[in-house]
Steps between C-alpha positions, in 0.01 A plus 500: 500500500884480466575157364869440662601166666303541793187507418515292201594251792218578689250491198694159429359406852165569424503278164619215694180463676283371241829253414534412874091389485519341227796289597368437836212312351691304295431104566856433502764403778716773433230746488605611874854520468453708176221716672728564791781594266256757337444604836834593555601601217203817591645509857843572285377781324316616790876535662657599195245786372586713808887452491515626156292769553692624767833421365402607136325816624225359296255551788152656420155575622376218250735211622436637879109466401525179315726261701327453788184438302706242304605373835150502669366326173726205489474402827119541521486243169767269723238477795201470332644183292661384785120519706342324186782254528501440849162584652535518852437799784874409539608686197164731438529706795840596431454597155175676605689689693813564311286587208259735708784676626636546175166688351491702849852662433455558200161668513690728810785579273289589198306734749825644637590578169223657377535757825844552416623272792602179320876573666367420865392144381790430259642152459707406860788244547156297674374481185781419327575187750128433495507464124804246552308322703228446347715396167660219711174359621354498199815323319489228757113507486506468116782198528335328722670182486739418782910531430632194678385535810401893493113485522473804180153545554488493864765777545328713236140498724743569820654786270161619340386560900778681581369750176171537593694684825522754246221682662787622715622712205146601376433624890840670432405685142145594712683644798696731254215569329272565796563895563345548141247266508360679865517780344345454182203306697457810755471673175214276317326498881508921523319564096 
């Protein structure tokens, strides 16, 4: 593992999770400005790994493995607090299915890969603006309280819908995929 900028910010995104929990359930009122801070701060480095990769030539197989696992694992410890927090169908059945399509691109890429086809589901500009997304909701989820008369919270379950469109992208990633996945199962079928 090269340790360069990078992915020491991406491994800094991954220790932040066990802060960002622990902070969360902190009985104080400051607890959610300080947990959405956190938040961002990870959203930050989630920006800032890949710019200095590229503009460092620091990228590697490692950091292309590890940030969107850093990525996937933040936001699936954001939703599942924010469910305990707040728990409605409202909010669970966008997180289900944020999080579910999370573990279903990822299990297709890690198959992709080990066929030597990882480069026909690589990370697309969709997933890039998905990931954005889904940082916004979850900053105005993890807020919560209104600004003035901005209802936070409200805007971050209108925002939080909008992600679980994401399927869009999966179907995307599965349509690329397809043509290898037909003919692997034609394949498995004929033995």
């Amino acid at each position: 593992m090269p340790l360069n900028i990078p992915n020491l910010l991406t491994l800094l995104r991954i220790a932040l999770i066990p802060v960002f929990v622990v902070v969360f359930y902190l009985p104080y009122s400051w607890s959610n400005e300080v947990t959405t801070l956190i938040f961002a701060l990870a959203g930050l480095t989630d920006w800032l790994d890949g710019y200095l990769a590229r503009r460092l030539k620091q990228e590697s197989p490692f950091g292309a493995f590890l940030d969107p696992v850093a990525d996937k694992l933040i936001v699936a410890a954001a939703l599942v607090l924010l469910v305990q927090a707040h728990p409605t169908p409202l909010l669970a059945i966008p997180a289900l299915i944020i999080i579910g399509r999370e573990i279903a691109i990822s299990a297709l890429r890690e198959w992709m890969a080990a066929i030597g086809e990882r480069v026909k589901v690589a990370v697309m500009m969709v997933g890039k603006l998905k990931t954005s997304a889904q940082i916004g909701a979850i900053l105005l989820l993890l807020y919560g309280d209104s600004i003035g008369p901005f209802p936070t919270y409200d805007a971050g379950i209108v925002l939080i819908y909008g992600c679980s469109l994401t399927l869009w992208s999966m179907i995307v990633y599965l349509i690329k995929a397809w043509p290898i996945l037909q003919e692997k199962f034609i394949t498995w079928l004929d033995r």
